[in-house]
DRENRORO-708666 format. One record per residue: x negated, y, z negated of N, C-alpha, C in turn; residue in one letter. Coordinates in steps of 0.05 Angstrom, whole numbers, padded with zeros to 5 digits, always signed. Example, Ala and Ser with C-alpha at 12.3 -4.5 7.8 and 13.67 -1.06 7.14 Angstrom:
! DRENRORO-708666
-00264-00114-00156-00246-00090-00156-00264-00066-00156A
-00257-00045-00142-00273-00021-00143-00258+00001-00157S
END
This chain:
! DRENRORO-708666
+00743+01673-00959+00736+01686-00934+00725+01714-00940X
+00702+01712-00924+00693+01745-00931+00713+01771-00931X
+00704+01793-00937+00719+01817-00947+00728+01831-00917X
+00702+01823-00902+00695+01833-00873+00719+01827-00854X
+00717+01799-00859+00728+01786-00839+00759+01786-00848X
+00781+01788-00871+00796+01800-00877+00807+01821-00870X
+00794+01839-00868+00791+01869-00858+00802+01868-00826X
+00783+01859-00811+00793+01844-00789+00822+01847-00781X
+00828+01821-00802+00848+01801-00792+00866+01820-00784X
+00861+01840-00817+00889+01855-00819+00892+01879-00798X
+00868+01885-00789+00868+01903-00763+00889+01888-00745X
+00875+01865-00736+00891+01848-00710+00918+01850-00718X
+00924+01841-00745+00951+01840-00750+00975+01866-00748X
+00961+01882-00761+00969+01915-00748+00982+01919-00715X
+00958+01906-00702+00962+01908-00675+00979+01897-00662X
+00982+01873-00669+00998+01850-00673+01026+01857-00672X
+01038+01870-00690+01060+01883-00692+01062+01903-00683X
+01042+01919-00665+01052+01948-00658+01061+01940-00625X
+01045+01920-00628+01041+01907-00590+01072+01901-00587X
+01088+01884-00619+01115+01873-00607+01130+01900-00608X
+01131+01908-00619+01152+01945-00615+01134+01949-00582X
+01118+01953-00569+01114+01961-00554+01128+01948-00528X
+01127+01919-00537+01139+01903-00516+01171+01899-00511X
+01179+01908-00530+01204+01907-00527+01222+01938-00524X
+01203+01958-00511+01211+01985-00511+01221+01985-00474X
+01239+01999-00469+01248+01992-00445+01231+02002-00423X
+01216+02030-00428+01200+02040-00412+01179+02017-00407X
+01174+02004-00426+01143+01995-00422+01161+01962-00411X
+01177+01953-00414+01195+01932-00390+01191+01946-00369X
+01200+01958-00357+01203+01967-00331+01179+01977-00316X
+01155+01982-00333+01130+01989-00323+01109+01960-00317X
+01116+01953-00294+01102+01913-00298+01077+01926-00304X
+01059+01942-00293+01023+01946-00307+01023+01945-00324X
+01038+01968-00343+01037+01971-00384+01045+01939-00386X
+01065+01920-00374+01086+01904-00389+01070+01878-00390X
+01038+01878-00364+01031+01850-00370+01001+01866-00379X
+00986+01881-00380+00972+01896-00395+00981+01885-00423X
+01000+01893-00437+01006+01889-00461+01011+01865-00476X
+01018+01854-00448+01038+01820-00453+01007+01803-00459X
+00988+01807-00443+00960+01804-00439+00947+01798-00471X
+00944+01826-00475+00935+01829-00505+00951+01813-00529X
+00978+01816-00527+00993+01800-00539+00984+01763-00550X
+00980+01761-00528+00976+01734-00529+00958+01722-00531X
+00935+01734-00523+00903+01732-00534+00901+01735-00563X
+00912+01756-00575+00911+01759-00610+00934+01739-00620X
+00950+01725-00612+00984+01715-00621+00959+01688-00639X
+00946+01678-00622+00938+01660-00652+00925+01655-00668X
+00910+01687-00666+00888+01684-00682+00912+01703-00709X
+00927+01718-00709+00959+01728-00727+00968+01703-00735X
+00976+01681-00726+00991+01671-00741+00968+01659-00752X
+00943+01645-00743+00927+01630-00770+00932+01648-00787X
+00921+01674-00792+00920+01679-00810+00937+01698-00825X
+00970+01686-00821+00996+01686-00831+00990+01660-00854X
+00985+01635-00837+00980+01614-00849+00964+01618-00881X
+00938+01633-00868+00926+01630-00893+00936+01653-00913X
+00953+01676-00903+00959+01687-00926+00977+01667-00948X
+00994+01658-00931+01017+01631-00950+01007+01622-00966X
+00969+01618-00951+00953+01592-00966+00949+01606-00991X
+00948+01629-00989+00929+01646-01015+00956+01645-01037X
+00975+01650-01028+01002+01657-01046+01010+01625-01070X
+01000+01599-01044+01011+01570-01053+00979+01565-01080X
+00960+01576-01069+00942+01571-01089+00943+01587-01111X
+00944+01614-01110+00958+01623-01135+00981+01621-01157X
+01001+01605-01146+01021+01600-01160+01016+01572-01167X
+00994+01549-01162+00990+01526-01166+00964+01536-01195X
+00951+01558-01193+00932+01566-01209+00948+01575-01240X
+00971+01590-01223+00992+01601-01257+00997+01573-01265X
+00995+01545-01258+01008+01519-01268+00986+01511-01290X
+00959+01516-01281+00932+01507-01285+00934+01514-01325X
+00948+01525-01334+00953+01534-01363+00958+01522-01377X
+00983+01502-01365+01004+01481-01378+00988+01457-01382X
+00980+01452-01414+00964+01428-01406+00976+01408-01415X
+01001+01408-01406+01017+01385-01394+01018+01371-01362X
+01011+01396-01346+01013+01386-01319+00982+01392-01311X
+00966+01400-01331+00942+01411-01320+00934+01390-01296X
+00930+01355-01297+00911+01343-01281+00927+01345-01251X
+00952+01342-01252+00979+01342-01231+00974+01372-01214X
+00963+01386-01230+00960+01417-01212+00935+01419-01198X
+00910+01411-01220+00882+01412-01205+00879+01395-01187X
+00900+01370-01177+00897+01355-01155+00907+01371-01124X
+00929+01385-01131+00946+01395-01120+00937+01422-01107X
+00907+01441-01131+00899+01457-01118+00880+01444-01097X
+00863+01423-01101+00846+01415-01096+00859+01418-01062X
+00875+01397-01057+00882+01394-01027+00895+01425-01014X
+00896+01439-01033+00907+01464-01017+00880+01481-01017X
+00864+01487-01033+00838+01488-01020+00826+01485-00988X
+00828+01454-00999+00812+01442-00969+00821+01450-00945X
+00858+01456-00952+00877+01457-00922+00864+01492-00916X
+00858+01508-00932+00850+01534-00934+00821+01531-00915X
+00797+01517-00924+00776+01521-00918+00777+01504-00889X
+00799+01493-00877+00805+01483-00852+00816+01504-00834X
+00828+01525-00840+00841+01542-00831+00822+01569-00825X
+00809+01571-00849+00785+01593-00843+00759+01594-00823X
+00760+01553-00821+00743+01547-00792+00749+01557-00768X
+00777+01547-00776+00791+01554-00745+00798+01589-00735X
+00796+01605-00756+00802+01627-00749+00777+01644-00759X
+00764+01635-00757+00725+01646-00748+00724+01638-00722X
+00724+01610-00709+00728+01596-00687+00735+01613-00667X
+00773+01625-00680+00777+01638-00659+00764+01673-00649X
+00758+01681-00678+00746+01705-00684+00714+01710-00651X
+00700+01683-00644+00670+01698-00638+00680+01697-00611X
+00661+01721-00604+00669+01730-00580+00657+01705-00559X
+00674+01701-00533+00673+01686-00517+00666+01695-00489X
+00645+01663-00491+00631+01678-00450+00641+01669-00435X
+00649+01687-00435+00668+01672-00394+00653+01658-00378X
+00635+01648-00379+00627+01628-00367+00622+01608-00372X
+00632+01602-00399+00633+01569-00403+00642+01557-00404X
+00674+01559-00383+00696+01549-00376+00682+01534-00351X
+00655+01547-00333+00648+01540-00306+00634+01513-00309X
+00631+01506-00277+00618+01481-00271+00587+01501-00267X
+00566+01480-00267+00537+01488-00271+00518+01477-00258X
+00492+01489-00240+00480+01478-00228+00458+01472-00259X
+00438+01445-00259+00424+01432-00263+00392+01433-00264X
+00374+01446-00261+00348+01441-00249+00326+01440-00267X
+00309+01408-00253+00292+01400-00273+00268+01402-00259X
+00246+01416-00273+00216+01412-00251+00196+01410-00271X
+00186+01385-00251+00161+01379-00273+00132+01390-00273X
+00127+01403-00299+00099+01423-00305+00072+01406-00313X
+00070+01415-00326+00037+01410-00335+00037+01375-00347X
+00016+01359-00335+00012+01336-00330+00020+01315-00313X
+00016+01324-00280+00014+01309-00256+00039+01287-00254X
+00031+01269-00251+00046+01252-00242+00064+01244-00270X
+00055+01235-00295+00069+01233-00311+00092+01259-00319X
+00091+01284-00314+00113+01304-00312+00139+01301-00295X
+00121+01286-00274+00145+01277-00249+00170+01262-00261X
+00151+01235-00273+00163+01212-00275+00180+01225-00306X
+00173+01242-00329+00183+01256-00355+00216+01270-00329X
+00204+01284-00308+00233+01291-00298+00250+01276-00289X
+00244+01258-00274+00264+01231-00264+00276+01230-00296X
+00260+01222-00311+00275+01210-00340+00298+01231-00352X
+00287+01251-00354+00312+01273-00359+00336+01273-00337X
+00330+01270-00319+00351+01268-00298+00378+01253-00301X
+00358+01231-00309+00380+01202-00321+00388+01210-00343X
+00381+01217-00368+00398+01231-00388+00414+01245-00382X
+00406+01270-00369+00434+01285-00362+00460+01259-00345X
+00447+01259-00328+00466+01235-00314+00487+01219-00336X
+00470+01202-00348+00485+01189-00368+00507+01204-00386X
+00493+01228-00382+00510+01254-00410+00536+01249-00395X
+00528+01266-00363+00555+01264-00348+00575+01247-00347X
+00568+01224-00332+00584+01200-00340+00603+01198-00367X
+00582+01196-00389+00602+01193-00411+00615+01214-00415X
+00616+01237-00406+00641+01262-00409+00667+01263-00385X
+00657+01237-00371+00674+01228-00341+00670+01257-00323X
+00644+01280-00327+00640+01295-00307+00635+01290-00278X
+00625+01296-00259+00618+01284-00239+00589+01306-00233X
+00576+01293-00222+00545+01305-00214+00538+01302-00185X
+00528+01313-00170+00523+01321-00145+00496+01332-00136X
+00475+01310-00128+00453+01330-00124+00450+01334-00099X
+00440+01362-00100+00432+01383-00081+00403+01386-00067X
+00383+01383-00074+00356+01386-00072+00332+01364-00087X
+00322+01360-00082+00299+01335-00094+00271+01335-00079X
+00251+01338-00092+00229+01335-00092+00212+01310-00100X
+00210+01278-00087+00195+01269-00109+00169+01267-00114X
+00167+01251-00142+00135+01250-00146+00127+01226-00122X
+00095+01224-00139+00088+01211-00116+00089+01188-00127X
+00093+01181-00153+00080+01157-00170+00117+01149-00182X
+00143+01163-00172+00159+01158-00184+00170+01193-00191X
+00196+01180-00202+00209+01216-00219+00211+01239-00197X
+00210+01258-00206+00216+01288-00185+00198+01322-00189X
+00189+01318-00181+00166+01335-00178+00194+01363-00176X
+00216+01363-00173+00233+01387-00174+00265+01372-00162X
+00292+01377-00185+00308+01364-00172+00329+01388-00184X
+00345+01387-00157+00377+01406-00179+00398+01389-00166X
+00415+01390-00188+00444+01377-00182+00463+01402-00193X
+00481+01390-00181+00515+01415-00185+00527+01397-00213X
+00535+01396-00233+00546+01378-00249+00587+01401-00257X
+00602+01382-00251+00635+01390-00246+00646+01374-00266X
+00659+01396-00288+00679+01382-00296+00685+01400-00331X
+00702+01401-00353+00709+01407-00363+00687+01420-00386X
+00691+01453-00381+00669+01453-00400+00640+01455-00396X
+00639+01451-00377+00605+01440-00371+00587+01457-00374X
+00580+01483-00368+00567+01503-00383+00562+01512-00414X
+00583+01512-00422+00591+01514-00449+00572+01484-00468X
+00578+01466-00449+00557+01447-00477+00530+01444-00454X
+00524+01441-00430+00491+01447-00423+00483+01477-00426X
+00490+01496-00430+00472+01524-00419+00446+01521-00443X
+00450+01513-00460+00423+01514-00484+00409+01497-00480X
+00417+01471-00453+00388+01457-00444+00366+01476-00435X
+00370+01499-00427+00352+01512-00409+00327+01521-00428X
+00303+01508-00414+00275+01520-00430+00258+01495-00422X
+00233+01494-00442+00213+01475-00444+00220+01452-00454X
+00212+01425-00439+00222+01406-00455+00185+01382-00466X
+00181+01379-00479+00155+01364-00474+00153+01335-00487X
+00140+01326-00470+00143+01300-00483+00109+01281-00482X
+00116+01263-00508+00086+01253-00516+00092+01224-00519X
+00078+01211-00494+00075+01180-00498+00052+01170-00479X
+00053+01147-00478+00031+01128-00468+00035+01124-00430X
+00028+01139-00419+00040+01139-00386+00034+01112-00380X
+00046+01099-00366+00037+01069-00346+00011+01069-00335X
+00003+01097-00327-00022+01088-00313-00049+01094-00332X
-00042+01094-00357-00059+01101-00375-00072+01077-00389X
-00096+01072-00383-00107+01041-00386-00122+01037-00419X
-00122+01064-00433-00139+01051-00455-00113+01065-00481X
-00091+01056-00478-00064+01071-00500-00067+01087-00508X
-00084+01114-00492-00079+01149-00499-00058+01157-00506X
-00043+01175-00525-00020+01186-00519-00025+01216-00500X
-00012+01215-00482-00017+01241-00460+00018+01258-00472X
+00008+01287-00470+00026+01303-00478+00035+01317-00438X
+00059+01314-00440+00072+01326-00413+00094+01346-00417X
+00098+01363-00398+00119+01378-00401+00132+01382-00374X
+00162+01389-00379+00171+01390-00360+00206+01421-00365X
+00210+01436-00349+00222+01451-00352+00252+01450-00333X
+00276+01458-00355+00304+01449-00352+00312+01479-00348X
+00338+01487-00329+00345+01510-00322+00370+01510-00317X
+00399+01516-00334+00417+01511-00329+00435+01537-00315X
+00447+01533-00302+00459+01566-00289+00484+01566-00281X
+00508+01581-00290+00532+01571-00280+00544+01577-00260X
+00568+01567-00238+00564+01557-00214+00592+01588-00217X
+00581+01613-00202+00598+01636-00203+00621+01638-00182X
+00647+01648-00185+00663+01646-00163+00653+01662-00134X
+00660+01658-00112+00649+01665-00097+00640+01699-00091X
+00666+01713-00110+00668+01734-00111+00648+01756-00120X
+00639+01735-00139+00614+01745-00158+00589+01744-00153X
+00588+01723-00123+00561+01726-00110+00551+01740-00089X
+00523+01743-00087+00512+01767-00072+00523+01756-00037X
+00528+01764-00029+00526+01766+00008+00507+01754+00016X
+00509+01739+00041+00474+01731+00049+00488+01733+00076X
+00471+01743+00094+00473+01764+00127+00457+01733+00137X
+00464+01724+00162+00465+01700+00178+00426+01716+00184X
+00432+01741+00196+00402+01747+00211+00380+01751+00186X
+00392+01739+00158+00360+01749+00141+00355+01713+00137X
+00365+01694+00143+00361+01673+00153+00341+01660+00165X
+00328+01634+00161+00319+01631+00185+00314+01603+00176X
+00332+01593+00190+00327+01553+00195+00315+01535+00211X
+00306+01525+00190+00287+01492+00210+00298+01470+00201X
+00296+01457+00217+00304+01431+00218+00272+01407+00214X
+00268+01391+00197+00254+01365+00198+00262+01345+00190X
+00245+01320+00190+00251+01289+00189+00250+01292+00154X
+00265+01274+00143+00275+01271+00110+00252+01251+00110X
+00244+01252+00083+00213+01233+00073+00225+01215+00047X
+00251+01230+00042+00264+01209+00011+00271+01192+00015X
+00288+01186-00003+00302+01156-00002+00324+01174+00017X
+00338+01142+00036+00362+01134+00056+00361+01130+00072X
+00329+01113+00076+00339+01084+00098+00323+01106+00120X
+00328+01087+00135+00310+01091+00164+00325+01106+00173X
+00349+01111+00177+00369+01133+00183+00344+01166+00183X
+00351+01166+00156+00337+01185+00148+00310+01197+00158X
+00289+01178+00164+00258+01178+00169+00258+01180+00199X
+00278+01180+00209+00280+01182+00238+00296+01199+00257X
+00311+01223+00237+00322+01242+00245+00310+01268+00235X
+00326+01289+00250+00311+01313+00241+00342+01325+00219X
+00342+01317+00205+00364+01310+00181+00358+01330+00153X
+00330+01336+00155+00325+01357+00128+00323+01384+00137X
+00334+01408+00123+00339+01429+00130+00322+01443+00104X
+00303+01468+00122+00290+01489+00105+00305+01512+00112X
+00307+01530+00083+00323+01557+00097+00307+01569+00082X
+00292+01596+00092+00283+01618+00092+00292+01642+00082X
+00303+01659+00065+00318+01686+00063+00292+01700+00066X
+00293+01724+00083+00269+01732+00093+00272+01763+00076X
+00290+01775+00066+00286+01787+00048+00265+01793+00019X
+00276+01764+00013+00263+01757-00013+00239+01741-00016X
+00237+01719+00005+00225+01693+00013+00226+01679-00008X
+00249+01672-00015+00258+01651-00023+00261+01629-00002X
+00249+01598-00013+00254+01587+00005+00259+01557-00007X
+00287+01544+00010+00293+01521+00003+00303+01497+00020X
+00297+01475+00012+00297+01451+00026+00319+01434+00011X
+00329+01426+00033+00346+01404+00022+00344+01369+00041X
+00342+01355+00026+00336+01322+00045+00358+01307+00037X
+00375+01320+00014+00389+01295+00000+00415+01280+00010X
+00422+01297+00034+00445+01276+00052+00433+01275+00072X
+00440+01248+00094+00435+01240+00121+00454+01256+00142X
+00470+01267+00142+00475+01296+00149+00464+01321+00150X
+00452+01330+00172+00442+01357+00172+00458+01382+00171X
+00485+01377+00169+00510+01393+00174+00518+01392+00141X
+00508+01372+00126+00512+01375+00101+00491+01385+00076X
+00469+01387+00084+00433+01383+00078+00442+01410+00083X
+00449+01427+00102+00444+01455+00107+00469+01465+00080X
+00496+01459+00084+00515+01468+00066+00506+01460+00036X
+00489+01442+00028+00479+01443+00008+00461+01468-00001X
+00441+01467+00018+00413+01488+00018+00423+01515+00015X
+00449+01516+00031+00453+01548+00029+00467+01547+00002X
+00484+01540-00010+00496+01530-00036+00467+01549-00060X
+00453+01526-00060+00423+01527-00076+00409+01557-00069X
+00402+01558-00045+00390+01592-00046+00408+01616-00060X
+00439+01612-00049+00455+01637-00064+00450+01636-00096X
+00451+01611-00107+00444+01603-00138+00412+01614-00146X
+00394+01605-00130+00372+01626-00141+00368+01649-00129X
+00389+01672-00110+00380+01694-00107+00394+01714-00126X
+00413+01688-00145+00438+01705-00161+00423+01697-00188X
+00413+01677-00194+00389+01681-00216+00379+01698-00220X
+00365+01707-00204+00352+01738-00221+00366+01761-00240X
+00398+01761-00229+00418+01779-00238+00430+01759-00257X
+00428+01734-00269+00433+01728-00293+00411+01721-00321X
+00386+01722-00293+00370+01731-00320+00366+01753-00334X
+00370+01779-00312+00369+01808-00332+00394+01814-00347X
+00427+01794-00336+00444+01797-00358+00436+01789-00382X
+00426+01761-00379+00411+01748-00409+00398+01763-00420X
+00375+01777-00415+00364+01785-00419+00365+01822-00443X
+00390+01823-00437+00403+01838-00450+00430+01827-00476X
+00431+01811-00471+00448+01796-00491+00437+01800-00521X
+00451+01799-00543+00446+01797-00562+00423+01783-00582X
+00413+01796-00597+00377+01775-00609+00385+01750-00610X
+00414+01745-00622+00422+01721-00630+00417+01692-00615X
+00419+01692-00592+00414+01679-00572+00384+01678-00569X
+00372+01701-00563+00341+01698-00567+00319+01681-00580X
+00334+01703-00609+00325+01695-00640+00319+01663-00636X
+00345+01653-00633+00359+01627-00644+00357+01599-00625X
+00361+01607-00607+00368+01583-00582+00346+01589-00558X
+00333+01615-00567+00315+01605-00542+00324+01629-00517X
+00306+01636-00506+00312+01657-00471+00317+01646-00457X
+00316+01610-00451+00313+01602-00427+00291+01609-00408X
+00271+01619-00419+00248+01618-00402+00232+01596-00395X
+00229+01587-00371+00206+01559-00371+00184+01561-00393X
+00175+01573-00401+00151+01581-00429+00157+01571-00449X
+00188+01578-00446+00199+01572-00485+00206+01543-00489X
+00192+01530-00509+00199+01499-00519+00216+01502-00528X
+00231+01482-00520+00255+01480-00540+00260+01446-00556X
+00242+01433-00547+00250+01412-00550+00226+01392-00550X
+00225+01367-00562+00191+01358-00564+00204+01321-00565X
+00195+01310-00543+00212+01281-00546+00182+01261-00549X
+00178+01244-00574+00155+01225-00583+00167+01204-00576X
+00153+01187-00555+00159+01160-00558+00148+01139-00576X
+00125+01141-00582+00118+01130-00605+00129+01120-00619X
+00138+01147-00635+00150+01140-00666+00188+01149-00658X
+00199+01150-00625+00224+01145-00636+00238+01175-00640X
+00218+01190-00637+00231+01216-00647+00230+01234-00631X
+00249+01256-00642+00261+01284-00618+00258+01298-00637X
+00250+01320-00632+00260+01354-00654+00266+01366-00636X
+00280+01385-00645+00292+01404-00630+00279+01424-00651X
+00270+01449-00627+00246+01472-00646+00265+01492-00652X
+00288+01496-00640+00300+01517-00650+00320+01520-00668X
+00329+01496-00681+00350+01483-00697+00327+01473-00720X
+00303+01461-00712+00280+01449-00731+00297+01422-00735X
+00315+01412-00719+00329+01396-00729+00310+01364-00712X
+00308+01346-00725+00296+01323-00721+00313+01295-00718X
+00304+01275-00698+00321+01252-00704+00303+01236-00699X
+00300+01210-00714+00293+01178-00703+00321+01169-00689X
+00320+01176-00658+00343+01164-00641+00339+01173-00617X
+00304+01170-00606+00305+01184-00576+00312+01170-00563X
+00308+01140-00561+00321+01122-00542+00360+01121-00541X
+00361+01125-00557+00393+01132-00556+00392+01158-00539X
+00385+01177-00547+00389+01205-00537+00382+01206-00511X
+00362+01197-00495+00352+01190-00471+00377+01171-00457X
+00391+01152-00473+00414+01135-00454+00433+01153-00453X
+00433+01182-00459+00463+01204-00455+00474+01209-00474X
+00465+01196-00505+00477+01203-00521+00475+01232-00534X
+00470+01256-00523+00468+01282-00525+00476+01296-00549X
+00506+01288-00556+00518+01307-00583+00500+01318-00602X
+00490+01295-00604+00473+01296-00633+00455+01320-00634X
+00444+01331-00609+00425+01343-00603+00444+01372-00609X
+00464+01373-00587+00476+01396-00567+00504+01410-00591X
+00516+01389-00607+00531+01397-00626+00523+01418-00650X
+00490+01407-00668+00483+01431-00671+00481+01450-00670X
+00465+01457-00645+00459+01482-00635+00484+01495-00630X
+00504+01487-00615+00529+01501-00618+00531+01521-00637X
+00539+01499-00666+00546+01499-00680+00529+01536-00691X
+00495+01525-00690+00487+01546-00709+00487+01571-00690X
+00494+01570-00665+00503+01600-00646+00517+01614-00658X
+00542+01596-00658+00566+01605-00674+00563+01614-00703X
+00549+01603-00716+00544+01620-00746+00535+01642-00751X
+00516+01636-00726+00489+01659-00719+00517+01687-00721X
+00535+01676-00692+00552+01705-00683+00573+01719-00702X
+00579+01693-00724+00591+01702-00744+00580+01722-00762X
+00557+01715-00760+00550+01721-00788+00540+01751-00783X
+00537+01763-00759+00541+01793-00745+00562+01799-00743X
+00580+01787-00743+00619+01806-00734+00613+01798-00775X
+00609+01783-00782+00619+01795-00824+00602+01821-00817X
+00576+01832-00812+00555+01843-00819+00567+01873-00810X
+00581+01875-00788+00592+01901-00764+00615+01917-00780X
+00603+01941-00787+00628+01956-00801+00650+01964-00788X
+00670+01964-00800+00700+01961-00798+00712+01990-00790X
END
């Protein structure tokens, strides 16, 4: 383990013990602010101290398996013996880097969804319907549940603009790095002499904030209409004034919702969706301030930025910001996601490590 991150530990560990003298002083009992203030801190550092209690043991059991390493009577009996205490070491050092990077409170939340299709007409539409169903499928197999809100379709098929709410464990935390350019290169249906046409289409993930955290919206900066729904749900639909536009006349932002046969629900959606993009702007200038790492590495989330390149052709996905490649888009398109989304995790996390080794002590 680096020198850095040692250094660390032994800070936390310091603290660690000054927190239990603190906690058990009677003034600071009797003071409940200092007592869960402290109790607070306590327990947030309690396991990232004992890993690495653990690994000091580990260092002590490998050393004294190393003074064996001499005897070349037991020499092969010891190098087996370091060997697995090793490994149990470099399992332990995962986990207490793991616990080491700093964490965003928002990737405990549920997350709105939104896919709109860009440059290349009708085939962009039909590239969004298709992402739609991936995510969909993602959901399912994580037993999340998904909820859409708003839909636009094409004319030829797919969604010229769709958002869904997606609920359930986590859910920010493994979509927020969908967000960016996604493009894709194949042979459209209505393409009569086997061109490959290049399309793109752009993914926007945003997480779903407690109410507390969102801006106010005043009934009089409002302004609602009511019309007849053109999507799918039946004649019900095509024959009521069932779709709701809302207006914020502030900003002119403006949003439609058709996706329930309820206009009592079409509105509670719509207003849902406008608070989500009037509170966008204020998580793009947080992003926007966030560390290079995220930038550098995974991308701004700007509709501009590719992140992703899906060939039907030949079968294949890269991902531009990982450079990471697979023959498995048809798998990856049925929801099978990890493959993609584990990565990138993965190299955030190295990314953030490898600035807390770098940050003097």
């Amino acid at each position: 383990m680096k020198k850095a991150i040692i250094e660390k530990l032994k800070q936390i560990e310091l603290r660690h013990k000054k927190l239990e003298k603190l906690l058990s002083k009677q003034e600071i009992i009797l003071n409940n602010e200092l007592f869960y203030k402290y109790s607070k801190e306590y327990t947030k550092i309690s396991k990232i101290y004992n890993f690495f209690v653990k690994w000091q043991n580990q260092q002590n059991n490998i050393d004294e398996i190393k003074s064996l390493l001499q005897d070349s009577e037991i020499y092969e009996i010891a190098q087996e013996e370091l060997n697995k205490e090793l490994k149990k070491t470099k399992l332990l050092e995962k986990q207490i880097h793991y616990l080491l990077l700093p964490k965003d409170d928002d990737d405990k939340r549920n997350c709105f969804i939104e896919i709109r299709a860009g440059i290349g007409g009708n085939e962009a539409a039909i590239f969004a319907g298709d992402l739609f169903k991936m995510y969909t499928k993602y959901v399912e197999n994580n037993t999340w549940k998904i909820d859409i809100m708003s839909f636009h379709e094409g004319e030829h098929g797919g969604f010229k603009e769709i958002i869904a709410k997606i609920i359930g464990k986590k859910v920010y935390e493994k979509l927020k790095f969908e967000s960016g350019g996604h493009r894709v290169q194949r042979v459209p249906e209505t393409e009569s002499q086997g061109r490959i046409h290049t399309s793109t289409c752009t993914v926007a993930v945003m997480p779903i904030l407690p109410k507390s955290n969102l801006p106010e919206i005043k009934s009089n900066d409002l302004k609602i209409d009511t019309f007849r729904s053109s999507g799918a749900g039946g004649q019900h639909v095509n024959t009521t004034d069932s779709a709701i536009r809302i207006t914020h006349l502030p900003t002119g932002i403006v949003v439609e919702c058709q996706a329930e046969r309820s206009q009592h629900k079409n509105k509670a959606k719509a207003l849902e969706v406008l608070v989500m993009r009037i509170n966008a702007a204020e998580i793009k200038k947080r992003q926007s301030i966030e560390t290079s790492i995220r930038r550098e590495l995974l991308g701004s989330g700007e509709r501009s930025d590719r992140i992703r390149t899906y060939n039907f052709p030949k079968n294949r996905i890269t991902d531009h910001r990982t450079n990471l490649t697979l023959y498995q888009l048809y798998e990856i398109m049925n929801g099978k996601l990890d493959s993609l989304i584990n990565p990138i995790i993965q190299a955030y996390q190295e990314k953030q490590l490898l600035k807390l080794i770098n940050q003097k002590i």
